[in-house]
Every structure is written in structure tokens, then in C-alpha cells.
N, C-alpha and C positions, 0 to 999 in steps of 0.2 A: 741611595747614593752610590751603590757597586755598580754604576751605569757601565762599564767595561765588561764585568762579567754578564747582562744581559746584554747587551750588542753582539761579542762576541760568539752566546747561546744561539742567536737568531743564525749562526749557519748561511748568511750570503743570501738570506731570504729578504729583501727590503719592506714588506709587508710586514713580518713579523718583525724585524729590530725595531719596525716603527713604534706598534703594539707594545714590544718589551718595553718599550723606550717611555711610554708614555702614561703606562698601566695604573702608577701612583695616582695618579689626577683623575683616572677614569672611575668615578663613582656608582654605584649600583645600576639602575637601568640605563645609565649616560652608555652603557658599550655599545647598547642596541643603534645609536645614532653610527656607527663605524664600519665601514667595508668589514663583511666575514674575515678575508683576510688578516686586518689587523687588529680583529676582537680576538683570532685566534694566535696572534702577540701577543695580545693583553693576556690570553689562558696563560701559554706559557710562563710568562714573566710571574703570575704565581702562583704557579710549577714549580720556578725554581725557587720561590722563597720558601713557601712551602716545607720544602725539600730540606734547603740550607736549615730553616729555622728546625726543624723536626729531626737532625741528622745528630747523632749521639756524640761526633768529632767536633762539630761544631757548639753544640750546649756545653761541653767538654771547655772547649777554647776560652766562650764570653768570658768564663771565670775570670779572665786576666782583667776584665777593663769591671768586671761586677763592681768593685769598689769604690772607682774615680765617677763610672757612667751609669750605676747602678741598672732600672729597666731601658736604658738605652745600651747597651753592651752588644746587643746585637747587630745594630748600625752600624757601630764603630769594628766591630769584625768584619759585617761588609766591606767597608771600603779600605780594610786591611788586606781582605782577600784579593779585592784590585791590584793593590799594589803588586802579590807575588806575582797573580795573571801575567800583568804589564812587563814584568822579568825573566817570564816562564818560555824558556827559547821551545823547552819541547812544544807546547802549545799556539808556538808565535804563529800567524796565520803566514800562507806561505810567499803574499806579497812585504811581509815584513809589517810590525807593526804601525808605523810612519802611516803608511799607503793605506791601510787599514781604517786608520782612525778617519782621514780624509774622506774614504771612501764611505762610510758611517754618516760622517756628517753631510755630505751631500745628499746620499740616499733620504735621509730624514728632512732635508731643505724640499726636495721632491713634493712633499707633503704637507707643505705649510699651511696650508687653509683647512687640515684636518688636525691640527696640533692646537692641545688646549693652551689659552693663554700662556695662562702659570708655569706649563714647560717652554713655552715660547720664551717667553724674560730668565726664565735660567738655560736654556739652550745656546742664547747670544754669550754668558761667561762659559759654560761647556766648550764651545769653538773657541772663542777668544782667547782662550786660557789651555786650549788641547787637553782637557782631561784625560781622555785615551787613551793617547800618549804619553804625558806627563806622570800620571799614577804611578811609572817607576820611579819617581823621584819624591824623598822625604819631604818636600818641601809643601808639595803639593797636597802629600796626604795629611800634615800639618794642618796645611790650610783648610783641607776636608774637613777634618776635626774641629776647627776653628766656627766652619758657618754650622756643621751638626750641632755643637755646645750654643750656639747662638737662637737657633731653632725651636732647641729643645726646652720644653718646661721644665719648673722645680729644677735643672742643671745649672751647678755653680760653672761660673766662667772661666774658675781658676782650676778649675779639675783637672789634675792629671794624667789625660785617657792620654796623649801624644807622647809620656813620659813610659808610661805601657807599654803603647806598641815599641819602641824604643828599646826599653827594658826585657821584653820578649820576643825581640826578632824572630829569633830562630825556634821559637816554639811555637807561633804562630805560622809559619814558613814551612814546618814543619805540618802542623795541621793542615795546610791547603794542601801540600802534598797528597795526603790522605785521604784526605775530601772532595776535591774538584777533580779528579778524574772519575770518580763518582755520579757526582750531579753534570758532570759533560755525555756519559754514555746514558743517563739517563732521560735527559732532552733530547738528546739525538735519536733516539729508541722513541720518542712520541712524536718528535716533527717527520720522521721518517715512516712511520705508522699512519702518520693523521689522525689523531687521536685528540679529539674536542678538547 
């Protein structure tokens, strides 16, 4: 669900945002059916989970939602970390985020007869609803929270993961501080390499 933070990874490359974009749904030998190009999105995109999931700040952070999300904790930090993203002036791309998001969702429309269904039916509420851009607003990541718990198994519906991030703002806020300047120089260090 952090689809912000892989868009943004993909660096203005539209091959790879596509790949990041779309990696979830790409199942074991399915990559092979994909332009090189964007099987090597799909590497990346997990690259960075990879990364996120294995990084000490981060196992650090889930703590906060362990309780309400239990083995889901780390989703919900994802799209926690969207949120700071979406707020994050130093990091804001330098069309401004707005133009950005627009420009993401086109590049991805470019490709539509390569996009697996399943992202295709959630791609039309992704645009509809500006995730991209929205992610700065509590409302949104609410609602994130809302179809995650809906998704997820053995998850009560009344779990308090939205109460969390709430109740933790600024420790979480804190942690991406910490963290995604990290996992940015480290994507950019392999798409600038070319590094399978």
C-alpha cells in the first residue's frame, strides 16, 4: 500500500514506476512475461521492501501498531511512511507534488495492456481518490487503514491501528526521518548502477 513511496523510488524512470507499481500481483515466473525494463521495477520495488522490512529503525517503529495489527504492523507502517513522504518538502519532487502524482498516473495509463487486472480495478480508486497526493491528509490514511483491516485475515475491524498512528505521530515522523533518507540513497545507488 506505500505506492507513494515506490513511485517516487522509480526516479522519473516510467518503466520502473510501472514495475514498482505493480510488483505485488507479479507472481514467481509471471515477471518473465514483462519488458526487462519493467521486471527490473519489479526488482527494485523488492529492493525496497526488502530494505524497509530488514532495516533496525523500522522493526524498531511496527512496535507501535504490534498490538492493534499484530503480523500486519508492517503494512500499516508502510503507508504511515507515505504519509510523512507526501509532507516531506525536502524530498518534494521539484514539479511539486500535485504535478507529480498526475504525471505517475499517466506514465502508468501508457501501459495499460501490460498491467495485471487486480491493479487495474484498484488503479481506477488510486486516480480517483489521488492517493499520491492525498497521503498527506489523515483522512486518507484512515481510509488506508480501513481497506488494509478489511483485507487482512484473523484482523478485528475494530482494531485500533488508526488510533496509533494518531497517538504516535511524531514518533513515527520521526522514524521516517531516520529511515527514508536511507532507503532513497540506496535505490538510487542500484538504479544508477544498473544493478539486476
Amino acid at each position: 500500500m506505500n505506492f507513494l513511496a515506490h513511485a517516487y523510488l522509480s526516479f522519473g524512470n516510467p518503466d520502473i514506476l510501472v514495475g514498482n507499481m505493480i510488483a505485488d500481483q507479479v507472481k514467481g515466473r509471471q515477471i518473465e512475461t514483462y519488458p526487462e525494463a519493467i521486471q527490473h521495477g519489479i526488482h527494485i520495488h523488492r529492493k525496497i521492501d526488502a530494505f524497509t522490512d530488514s532495516h533496525p529503525v523500522t522493526l524498531e517503529t511496527m512496535s507501535i501498531f504490534r498490538a492493534s495489527a499484530g503480523k500486519y504492523a508492517g503494512a500499516f507502517l508502510d503507508v504511515s511512511y507515505d504519509h510523512f513522504l507526501a509532507i516531506d518538502n525536502q524530498n518534494e519532487p521539484e514539479e511539486g507534488w500535485e504535478p507529480f502524482a498526475q504525471r505517475c498516473y499517466s506514465q502508468i495509463e501508457l501501459h495499460t495492456e501490460l498491467l495485471p487486472s487486480k491493479f487495474c480495478t484498484m488503479f481506477m480508486y488510486m486516480k480517483k481518490e489521488d492517493w499520491l497526493y492525498n497521503y498527506r491528509y489523515n483522512w486518507l490514511i484512515e481510509k488506508s487503514f480501513e481497506r488494509l483491516k478489511n483485507r487482512a485475515n484473523y484482523l478485528d475491524d475494530n482494531a485500533p491501528v488508526f488510533s496509533d498512528f494518531e497517538n504516535h505521530y511524531r514518533e513515527i515522523q520521526e522514524s521516517y526521518n531516520t529511515f527514508f533518507p536511507e532507503l532513497k540513497a540506496y535505490i538510487k545507488d542500484i538504479i544508477q548502477n544498473k544493478e539486476p
